[in-house]
TORPA-4810 file (N, C-alpha, C, O; in nm, 3 decimals):
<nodes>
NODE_1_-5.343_6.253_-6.152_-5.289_6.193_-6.034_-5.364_6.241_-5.910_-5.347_6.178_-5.806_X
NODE_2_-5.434_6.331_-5.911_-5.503_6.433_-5.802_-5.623_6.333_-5.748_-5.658_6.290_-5.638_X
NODE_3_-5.676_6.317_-5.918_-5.801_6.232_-5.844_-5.795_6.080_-5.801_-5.862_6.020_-5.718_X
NODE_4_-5.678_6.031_-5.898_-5.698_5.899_-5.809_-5.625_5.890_-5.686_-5.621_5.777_-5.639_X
NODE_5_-5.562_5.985_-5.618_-5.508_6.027_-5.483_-5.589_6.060_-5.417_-5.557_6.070_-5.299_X
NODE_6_-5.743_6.097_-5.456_-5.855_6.114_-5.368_-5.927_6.002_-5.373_-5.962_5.951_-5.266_X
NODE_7_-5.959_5.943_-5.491_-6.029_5.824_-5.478_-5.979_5.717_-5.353_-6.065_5.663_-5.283_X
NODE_8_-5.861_5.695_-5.335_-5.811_5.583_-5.274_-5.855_5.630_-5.154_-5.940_5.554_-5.108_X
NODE_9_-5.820_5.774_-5.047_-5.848_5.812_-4.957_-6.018_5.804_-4.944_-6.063_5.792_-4.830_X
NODE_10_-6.083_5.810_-5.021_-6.252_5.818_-5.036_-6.277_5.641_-4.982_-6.339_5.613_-4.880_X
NODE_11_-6.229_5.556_-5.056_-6.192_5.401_-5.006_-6.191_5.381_-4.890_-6.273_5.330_-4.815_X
NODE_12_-6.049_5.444_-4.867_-6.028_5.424_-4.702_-6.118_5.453_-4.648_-6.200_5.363_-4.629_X
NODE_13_-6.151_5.592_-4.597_-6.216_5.720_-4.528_-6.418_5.587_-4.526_-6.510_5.576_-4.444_X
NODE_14_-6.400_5.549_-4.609_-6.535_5.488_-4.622_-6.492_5.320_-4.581_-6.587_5.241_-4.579_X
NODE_15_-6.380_5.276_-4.554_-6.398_5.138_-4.554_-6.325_5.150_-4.403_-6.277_5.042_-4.368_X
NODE_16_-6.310_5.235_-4.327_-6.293_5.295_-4.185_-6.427_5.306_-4.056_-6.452_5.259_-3.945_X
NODE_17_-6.484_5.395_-4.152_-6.610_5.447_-4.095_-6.720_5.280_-4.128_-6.781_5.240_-4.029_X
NODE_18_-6.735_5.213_-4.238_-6.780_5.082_-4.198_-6.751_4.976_-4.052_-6.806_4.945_-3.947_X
NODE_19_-6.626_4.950_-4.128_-6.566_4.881_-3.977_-6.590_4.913_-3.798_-6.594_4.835_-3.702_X
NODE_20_-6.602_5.064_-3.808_-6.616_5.143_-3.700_-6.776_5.075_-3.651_-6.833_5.004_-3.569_X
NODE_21_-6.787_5.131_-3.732_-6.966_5.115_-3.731_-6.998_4.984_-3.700_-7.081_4.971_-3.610_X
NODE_22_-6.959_4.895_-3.745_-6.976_4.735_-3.726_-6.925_4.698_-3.634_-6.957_4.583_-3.606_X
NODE_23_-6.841_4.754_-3.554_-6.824_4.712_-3.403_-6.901_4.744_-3.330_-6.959_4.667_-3.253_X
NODE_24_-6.922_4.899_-3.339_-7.033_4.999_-3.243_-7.156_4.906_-3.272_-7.225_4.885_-3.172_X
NODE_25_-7.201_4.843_-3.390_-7.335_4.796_-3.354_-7.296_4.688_-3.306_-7.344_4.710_-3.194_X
NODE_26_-7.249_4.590_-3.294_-7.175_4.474_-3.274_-7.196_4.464_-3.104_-7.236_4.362_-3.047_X
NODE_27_-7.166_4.574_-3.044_-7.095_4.609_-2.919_-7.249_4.656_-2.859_-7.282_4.624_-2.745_X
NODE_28_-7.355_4.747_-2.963_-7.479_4.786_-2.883_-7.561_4.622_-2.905_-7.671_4.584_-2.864_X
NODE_29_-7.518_4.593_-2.938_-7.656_4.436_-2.997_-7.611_4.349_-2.853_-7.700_4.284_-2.798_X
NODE_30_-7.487_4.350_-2.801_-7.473_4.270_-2.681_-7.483_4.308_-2.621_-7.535_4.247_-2.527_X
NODE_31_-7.452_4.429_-2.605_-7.533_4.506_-2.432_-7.700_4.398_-2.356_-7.797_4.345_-2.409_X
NODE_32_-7.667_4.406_-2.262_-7.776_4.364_-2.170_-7.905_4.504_-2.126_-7.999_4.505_-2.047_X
NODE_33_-7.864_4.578_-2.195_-8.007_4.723_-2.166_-8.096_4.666_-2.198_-8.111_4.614_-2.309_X
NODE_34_-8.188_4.665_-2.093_-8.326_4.590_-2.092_-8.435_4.716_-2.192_-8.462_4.826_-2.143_X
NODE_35_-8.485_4.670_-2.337_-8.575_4.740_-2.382_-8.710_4.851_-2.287_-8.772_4.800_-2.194_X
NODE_36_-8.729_4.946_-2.314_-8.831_4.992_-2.261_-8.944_4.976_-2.238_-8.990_5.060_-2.161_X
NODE_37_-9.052_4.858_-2.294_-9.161_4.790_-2.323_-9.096_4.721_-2.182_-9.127_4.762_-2.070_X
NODE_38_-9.004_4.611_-2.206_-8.968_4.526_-2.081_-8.998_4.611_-1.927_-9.075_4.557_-1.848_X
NODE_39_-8.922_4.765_-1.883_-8.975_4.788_-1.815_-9.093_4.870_-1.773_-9.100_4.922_-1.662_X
NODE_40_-9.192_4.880_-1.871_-9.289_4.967_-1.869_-9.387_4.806_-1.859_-9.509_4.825_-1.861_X
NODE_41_-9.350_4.680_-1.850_-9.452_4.578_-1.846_-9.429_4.559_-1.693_-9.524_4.551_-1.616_X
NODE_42_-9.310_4.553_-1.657_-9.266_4.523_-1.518_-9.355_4.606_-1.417_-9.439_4.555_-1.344_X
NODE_43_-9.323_4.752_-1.424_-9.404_4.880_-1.402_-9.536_4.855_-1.406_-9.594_4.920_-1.320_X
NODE_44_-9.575_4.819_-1.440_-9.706_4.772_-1.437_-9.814_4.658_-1.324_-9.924_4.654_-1.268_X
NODE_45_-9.677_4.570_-1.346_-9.680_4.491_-1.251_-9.693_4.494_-1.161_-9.766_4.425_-1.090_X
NODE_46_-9.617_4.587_-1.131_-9.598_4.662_-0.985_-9.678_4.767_-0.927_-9.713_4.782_-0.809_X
NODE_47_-9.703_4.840_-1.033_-9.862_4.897_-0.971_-10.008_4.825_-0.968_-10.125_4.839_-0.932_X
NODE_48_-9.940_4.758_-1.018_-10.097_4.645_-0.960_-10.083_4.574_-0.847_-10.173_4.560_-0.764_X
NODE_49_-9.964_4.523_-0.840_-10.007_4.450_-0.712_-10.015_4.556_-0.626_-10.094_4.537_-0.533_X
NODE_50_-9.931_4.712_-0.627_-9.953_4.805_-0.508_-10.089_4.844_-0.472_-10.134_4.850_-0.357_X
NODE_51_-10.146_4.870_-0.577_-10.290_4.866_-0.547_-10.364_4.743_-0.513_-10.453_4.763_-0.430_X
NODE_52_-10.351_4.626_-0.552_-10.403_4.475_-0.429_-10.367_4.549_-0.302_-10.455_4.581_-0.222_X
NODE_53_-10.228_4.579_-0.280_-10.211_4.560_-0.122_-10.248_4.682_-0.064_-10.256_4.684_0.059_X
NODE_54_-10.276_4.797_-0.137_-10.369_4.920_-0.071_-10.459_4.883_-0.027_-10.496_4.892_0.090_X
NODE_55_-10.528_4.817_-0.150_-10.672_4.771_-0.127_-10.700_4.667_-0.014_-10.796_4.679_0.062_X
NODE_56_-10.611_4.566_-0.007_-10.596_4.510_0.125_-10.581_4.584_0.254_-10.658_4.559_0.347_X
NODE_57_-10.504_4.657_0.263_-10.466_4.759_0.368_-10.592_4.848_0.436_-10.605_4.890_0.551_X
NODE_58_-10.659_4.857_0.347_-10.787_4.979_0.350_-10.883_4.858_0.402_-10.944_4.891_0.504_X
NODE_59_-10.914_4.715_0.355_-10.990_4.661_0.370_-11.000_4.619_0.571_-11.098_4.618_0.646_X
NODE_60_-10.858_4.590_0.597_-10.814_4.580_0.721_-10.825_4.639_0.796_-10.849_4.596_0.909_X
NODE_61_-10.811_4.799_0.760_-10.830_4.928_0.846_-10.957_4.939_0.898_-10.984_4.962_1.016_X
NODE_62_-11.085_4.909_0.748_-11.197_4.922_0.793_-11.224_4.819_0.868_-11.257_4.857_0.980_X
NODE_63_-11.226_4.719_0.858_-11.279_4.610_0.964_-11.212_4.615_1.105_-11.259_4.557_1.203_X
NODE_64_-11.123_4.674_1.106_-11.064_4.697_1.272_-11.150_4.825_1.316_-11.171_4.850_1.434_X
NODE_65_-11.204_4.917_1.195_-11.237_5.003_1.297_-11.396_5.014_1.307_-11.456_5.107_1.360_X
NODE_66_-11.464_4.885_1.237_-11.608_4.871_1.281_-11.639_4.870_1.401_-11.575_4.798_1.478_X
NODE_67_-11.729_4.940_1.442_-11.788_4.858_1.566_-11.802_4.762_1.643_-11.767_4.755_1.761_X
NODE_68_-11.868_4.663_1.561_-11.884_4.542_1.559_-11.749_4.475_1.619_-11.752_4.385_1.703_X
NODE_69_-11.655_4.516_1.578_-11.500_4.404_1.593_-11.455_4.473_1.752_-11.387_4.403_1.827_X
NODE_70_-11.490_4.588_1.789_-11.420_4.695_1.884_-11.571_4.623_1.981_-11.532_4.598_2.095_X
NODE_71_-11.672_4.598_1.969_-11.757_4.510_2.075_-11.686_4.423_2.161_-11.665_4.442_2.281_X
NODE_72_-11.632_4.283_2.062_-11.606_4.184_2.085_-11.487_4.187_2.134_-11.437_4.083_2.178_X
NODE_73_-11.406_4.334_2.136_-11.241_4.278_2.179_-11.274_4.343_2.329_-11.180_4.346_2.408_X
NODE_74_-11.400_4.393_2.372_-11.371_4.423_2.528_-11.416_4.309_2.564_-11.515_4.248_2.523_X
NODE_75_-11.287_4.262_2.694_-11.277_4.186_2.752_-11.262_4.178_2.878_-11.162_4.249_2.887_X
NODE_76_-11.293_4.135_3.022_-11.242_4.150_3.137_-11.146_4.144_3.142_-11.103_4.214_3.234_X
NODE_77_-11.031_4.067_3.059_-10.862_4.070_3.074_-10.823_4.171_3.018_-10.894_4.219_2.930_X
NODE_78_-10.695_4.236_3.055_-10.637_4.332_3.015_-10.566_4.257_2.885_-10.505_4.152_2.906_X
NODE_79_-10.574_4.315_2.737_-10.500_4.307_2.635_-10.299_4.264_2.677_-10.223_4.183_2.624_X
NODE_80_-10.283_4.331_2.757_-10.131_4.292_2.779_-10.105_4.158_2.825_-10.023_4.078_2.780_X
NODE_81_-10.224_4.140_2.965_-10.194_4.003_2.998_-10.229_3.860_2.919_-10.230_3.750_2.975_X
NODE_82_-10.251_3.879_2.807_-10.284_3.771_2.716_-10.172_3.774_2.617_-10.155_3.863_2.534_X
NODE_83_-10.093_3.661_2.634_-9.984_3.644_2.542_-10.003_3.560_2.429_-10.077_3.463_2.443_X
NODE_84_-9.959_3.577_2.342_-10.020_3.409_2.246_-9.890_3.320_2.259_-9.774_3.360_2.267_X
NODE_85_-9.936_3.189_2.259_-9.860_3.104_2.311_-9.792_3.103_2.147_-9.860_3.136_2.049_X
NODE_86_-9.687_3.071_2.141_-9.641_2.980_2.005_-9.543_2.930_2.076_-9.465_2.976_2.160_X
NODE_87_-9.574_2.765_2.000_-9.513_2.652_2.031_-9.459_2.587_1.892_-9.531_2.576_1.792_X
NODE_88_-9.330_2.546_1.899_-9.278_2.504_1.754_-9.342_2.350_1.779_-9.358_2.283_1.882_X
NODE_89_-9.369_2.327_1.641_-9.400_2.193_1.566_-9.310_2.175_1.483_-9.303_2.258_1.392_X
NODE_90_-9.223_2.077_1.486_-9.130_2.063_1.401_-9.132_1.973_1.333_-9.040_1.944_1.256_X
NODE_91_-9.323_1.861_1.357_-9.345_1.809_1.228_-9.427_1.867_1.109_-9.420_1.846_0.988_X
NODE_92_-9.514_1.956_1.192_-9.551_2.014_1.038_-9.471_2.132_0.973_-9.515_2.196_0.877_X
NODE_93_-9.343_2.155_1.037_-9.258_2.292_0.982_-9.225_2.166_0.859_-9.257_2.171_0.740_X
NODE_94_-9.143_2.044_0.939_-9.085_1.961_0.827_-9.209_1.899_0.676_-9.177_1.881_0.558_X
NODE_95_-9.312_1.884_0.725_-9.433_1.850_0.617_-9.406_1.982_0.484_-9.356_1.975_0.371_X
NODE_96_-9.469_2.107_0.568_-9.425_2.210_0.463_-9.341_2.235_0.435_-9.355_2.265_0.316_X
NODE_97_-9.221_2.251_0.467_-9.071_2.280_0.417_-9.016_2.192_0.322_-8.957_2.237_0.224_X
NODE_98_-9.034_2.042_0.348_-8.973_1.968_0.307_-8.853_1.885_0.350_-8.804_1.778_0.315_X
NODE_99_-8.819_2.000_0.459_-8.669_1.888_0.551_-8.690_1.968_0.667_-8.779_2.049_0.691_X
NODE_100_-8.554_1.919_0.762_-8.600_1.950_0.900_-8.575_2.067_0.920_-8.485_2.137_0.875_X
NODE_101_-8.689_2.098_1.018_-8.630_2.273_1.069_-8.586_2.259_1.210_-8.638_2.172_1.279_X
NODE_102_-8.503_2.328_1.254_-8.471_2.357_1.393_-8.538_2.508_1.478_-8.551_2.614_1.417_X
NODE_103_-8.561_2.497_1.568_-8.642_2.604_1.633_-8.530_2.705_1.602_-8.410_2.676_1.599_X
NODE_104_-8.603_2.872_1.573_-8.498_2.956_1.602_-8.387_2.962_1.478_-8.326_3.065_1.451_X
NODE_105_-8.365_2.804_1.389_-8.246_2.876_1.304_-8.354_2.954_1.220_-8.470_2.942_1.182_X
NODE_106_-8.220_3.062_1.210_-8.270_3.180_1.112_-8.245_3.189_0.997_-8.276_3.287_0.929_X
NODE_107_-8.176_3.072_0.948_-8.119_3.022_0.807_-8.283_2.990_0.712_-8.314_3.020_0.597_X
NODE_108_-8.346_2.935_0.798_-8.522_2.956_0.739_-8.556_3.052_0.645_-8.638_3.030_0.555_X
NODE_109_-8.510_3.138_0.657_-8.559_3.292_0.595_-8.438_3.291_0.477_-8.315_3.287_0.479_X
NODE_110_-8.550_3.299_0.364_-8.460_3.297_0.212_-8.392_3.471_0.218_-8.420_3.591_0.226_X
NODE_111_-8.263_3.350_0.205_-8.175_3.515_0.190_-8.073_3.504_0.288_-8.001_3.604_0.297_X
NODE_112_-8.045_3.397_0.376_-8.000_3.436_0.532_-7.913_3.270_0.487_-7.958_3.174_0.425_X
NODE_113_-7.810_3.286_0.531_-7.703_3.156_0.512_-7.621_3.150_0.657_-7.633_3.233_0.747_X
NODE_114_-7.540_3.037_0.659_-7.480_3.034_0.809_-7.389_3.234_0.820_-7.415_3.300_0.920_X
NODE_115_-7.316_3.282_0.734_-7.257_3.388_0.760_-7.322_3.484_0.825_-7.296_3.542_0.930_X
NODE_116_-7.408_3.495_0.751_-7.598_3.615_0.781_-7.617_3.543_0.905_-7.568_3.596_1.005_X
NODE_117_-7.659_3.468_0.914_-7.692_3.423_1.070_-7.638_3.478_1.187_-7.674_3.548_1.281_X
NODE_118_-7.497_3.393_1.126_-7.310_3.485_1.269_-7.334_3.625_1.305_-7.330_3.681_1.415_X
NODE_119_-7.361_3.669_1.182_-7.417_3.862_1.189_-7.494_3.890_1.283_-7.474_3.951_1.388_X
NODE_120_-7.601_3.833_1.233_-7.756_3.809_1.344_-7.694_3.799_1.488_-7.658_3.906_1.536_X
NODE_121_-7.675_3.684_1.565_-7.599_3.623_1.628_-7.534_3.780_1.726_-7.537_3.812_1.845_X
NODE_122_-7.492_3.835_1.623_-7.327_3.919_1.699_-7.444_4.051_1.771_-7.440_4.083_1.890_X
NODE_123_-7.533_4.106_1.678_-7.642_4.164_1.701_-7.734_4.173_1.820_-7.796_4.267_1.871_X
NODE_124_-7.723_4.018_1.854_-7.825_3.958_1.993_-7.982_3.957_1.933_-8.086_3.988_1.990_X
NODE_125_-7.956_3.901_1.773_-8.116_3.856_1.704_-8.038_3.714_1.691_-7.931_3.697_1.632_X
NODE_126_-8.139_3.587_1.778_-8.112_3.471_1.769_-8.217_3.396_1.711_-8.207_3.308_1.626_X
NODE_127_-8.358_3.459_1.787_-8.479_3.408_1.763_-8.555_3.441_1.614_-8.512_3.520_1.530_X
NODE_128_-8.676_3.362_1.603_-8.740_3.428_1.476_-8.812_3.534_1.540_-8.841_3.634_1.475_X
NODE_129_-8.845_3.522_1.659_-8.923_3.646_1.737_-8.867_3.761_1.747_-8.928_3.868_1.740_X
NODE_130_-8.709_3.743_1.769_-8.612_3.903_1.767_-8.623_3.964_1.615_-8.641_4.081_1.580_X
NODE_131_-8.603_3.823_1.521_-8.593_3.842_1.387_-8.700_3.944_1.327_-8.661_4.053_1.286_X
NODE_132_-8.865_3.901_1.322_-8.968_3.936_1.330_-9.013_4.053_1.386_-9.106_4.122_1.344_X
NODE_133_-8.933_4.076_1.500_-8.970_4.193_1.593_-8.844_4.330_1.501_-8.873_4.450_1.498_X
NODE_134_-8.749_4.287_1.454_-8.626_4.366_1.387_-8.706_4.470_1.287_-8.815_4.444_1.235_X
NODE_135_-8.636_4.584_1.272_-8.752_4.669_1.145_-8.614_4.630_0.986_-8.499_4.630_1.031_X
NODE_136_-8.619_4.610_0.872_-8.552_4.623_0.793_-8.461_4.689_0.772_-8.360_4.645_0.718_X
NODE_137_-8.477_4.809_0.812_-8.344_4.929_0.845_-8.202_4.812_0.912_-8.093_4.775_0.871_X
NODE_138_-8.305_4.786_1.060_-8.206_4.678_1.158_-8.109_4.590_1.042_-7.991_4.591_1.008_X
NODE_139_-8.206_4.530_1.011_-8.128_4.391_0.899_-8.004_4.435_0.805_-7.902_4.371_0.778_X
NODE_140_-8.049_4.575_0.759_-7.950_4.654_0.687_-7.844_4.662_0.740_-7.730_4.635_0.703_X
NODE_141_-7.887_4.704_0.836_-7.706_4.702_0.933_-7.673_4.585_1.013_-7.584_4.595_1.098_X
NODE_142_-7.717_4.506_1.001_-7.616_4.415_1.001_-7.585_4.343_0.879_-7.486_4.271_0.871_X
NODE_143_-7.642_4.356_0.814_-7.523_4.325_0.670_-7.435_4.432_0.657_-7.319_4.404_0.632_X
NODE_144_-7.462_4.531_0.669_-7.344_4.616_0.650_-7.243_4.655_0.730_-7.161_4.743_0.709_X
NODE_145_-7.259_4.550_0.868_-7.157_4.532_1.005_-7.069_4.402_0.898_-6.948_4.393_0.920_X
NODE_146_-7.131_4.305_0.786_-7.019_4.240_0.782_-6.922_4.268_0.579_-6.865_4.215_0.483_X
NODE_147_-6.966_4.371_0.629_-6.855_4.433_0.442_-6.952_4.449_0.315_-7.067_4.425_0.277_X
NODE_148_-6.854_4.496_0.281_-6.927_4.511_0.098_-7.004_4.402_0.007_-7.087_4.420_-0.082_X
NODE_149_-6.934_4.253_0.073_-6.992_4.155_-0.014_-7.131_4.097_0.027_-7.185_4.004_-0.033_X
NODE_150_-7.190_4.170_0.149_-7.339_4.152_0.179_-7.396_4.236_0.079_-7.496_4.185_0.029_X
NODE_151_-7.366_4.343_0.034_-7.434_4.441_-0.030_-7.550_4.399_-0.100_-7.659_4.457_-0.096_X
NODE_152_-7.521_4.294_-0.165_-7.628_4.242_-0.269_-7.769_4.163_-0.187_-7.861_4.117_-0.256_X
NODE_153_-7.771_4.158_-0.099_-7.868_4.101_0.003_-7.973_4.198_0.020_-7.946_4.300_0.084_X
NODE_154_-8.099_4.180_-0.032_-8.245_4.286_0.039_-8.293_4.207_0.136_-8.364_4.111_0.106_X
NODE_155_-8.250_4.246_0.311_-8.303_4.211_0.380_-8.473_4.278_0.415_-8.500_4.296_0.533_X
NODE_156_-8.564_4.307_0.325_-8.692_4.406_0.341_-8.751_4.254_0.403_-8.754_4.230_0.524_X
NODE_157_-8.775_4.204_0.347_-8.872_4.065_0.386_-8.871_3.964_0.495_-8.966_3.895_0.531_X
NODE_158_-8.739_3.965_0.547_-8.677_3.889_0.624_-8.794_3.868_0.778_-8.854_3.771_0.824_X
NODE_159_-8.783_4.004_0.815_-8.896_3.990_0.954_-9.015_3.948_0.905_-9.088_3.896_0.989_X
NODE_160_-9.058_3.955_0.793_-9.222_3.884_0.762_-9.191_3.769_0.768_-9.268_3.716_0.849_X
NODE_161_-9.082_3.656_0.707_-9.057_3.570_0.687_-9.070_3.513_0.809_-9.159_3.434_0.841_X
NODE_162_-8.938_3.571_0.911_-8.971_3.539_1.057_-9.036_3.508_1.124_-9.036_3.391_1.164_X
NODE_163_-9.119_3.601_1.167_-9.255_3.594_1.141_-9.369_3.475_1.161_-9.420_3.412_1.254_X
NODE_164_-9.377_3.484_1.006_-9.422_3.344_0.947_-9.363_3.198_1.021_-9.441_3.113_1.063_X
NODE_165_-9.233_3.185_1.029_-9.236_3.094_1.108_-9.211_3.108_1.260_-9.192_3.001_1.318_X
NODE_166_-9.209_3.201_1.321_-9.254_3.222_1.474_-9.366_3.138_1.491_-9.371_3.039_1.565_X
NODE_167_-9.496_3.203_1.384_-9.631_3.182_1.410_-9.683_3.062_1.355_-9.803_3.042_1.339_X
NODE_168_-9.595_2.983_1.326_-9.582_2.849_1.257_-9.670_2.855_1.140_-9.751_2.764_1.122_X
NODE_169_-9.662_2.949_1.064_-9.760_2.975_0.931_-9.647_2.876_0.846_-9.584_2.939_0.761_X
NODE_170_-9.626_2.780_0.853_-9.512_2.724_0.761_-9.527_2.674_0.619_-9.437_2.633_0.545_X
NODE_171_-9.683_2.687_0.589_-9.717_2.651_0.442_-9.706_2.762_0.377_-9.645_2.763_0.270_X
NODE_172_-9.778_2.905_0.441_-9.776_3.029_0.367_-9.611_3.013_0.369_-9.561_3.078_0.278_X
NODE_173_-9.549_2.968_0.422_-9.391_3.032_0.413_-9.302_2.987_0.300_-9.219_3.043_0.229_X
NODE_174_-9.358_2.840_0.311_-9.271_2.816_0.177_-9.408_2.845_0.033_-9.387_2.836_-0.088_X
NODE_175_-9.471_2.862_0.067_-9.542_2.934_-0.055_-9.512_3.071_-0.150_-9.517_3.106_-0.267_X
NODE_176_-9.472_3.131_0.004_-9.403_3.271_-0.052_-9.233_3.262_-0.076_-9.181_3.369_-0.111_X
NODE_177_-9.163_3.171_-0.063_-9.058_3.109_-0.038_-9.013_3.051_-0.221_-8.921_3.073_-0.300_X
NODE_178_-9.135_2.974_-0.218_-9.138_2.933_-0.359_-9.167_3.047_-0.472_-9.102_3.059_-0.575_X
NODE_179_-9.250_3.108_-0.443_-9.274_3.214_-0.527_-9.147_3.324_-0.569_-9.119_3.339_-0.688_X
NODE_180_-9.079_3.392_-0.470_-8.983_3.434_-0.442_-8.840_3.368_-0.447_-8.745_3.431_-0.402_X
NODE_181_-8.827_3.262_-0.493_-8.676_3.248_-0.474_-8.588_3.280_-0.496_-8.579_3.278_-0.619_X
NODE_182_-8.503_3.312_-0.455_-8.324_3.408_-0.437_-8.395_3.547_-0.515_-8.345_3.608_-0.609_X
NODE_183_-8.525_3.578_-0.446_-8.546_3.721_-0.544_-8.578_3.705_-0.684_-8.590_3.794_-0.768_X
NODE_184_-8.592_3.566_-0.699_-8.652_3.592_-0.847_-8.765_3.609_-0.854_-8.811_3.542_-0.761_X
NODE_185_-8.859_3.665_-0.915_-8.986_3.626_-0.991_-9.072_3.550_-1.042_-9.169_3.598_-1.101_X
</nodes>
């Protein structure tokens, strides 16, 4: 009687620890944990383009500080008194965009909706020029002047975007616009 009073418990004790087990894997197989290959390809990614834009960066540095370029910028006018004009075109914003733009809305800039705007707005950033002129930190706080449910918003890009259409670059904009959308990839 001893042993088949162990056998049955040996049954259980083993048809327990299955079941267990078959959930636990069950439960790791749906997890969303992105494999390690996935981000060691990403990683990668990303140090490459950091190095493009070093390498850009360095390329810029040197050509501002040739000679040659520091010739041509003395001028009889003083650097301050030369403003650059920008003037909105609001047919070729609409050519590149695709629909109409209005001067100044800041809804332009992927990422920014009428709420984000109101924010902007409360701030005294109306323009793409205030926008543009704003450092990212800025942008931060004002999403975080309107609650927790901005949280998910990376305003980093926003003043380049600006920017971009201050200076009516409006093809690069939706180029990078397209590339980028809602942060995707």
């Amino acid at each position: 009687m001893d042993f088949e009073g162990t056998t049955i418990w040996y049954w259980i004790i083993l048809a327990l620890v299955g079941i267990i087990s078959g959930i636990l894997g069950y439960f790791f197989g749906k997890s969303d944990v992105p494999t390690v290959p996935d981000n060691a390809i990403q990683l990668n990614a990303l140090e490459i383009e950091n190095a493009k834009l070093k390498s850009d960066l360095d390329a810029c540095q040197k050509q501002l500080a040739s000679p040659k370029l520091n010739k041509e910028r003395t001028t009889t006018f003083k650097e301050a008194d030369v403003k650059p004009s920008h003037t909105f075109d609001a047919d070729s914003a609409k050519l590149a965009m695709g629909k109409k733009i209005k001067e100044n809305d800041l809804k332009i800039v992927e990422g920014i909706g009428p709420k984000i705007e109101g924010l902007f707005h409360n701030f005294n950033i109306k323009t793409w020029k205030e926008l543009a002129d704003s450092s990212a930190d800025t942008c931060q706080q004002v999403l975080n002047s309107g609650g927790k449910r901005y949280r998910l918003h990376d305003p980093a890009s926003w003043p380049m975007q600006a920017k971009m259409a201050y200076e009516g670059h409006w093809k690069q904009l939706a180029e990078w616009q397209e590339k980028h959308r809602a942060g995707k990839y």
